[in-house]
N, C-alpha and C positions, 0 to 999 in steps of 0.2 A: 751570218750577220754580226755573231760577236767581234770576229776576228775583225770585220770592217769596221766597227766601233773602235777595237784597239789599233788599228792604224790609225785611223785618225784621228784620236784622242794622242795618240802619240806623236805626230804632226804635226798638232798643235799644242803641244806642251814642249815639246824640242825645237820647233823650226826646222823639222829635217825636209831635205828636198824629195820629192817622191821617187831620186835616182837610188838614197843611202835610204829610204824602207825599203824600195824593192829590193836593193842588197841584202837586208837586214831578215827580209821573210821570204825572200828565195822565188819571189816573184817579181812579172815584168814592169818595167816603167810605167806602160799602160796601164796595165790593172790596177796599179795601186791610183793610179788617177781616176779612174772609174770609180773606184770603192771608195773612193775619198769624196767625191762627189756625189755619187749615191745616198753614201751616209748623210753628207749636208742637206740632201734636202728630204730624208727621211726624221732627221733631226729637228729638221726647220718645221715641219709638219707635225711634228709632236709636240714640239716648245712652243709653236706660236699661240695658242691659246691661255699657256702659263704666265705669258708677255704682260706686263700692265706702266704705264709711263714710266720714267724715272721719277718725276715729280710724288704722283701718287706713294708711291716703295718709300720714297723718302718723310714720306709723312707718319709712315708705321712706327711703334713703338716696339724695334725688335734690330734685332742684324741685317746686315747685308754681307752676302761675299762679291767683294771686288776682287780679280781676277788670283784668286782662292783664300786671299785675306778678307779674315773674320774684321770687318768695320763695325764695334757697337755702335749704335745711333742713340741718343739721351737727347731732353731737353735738358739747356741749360738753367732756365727758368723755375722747374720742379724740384 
């Protein structure tokens, strides 16, 4: 399972096609589409309960990471 995590953690921080991972870890086209999709919805199934609107998050008095950038959040007003 790690390994399916770091493919597709690496997927999607690269954009690589699943032709250059399978090159990359010496496996076939297919598998890496399977494990890539495995993973997403073993991930989807762990995170969706962590999920709360964007509305609400934006009301916290704390950070956000937007896609790995640290966004303080402040009231202007305070």
């Amino acid at each position: 399972m790690a390994q399916g995590l770091k493919i597709t953690l690496i997927s999607y921080r690269h954009n690589l096609t699943p032709e250059a991972l399978a090159h990359l870890f010496e496996v076939s086209q297919p598998t890496i589409s399977r494990t890539i999709k495995t993973t997403e919805k073993a991930l989807e199934k762990v995170l969706t309960p962590l999920t709360r609107p964007l509305k609400e998050n934006l009301k916290a008095p704390s950070s956000l990471v937007v896609d790995g950038t640290l966004v303080p959040l402040w009231n202007w007003r305070s």
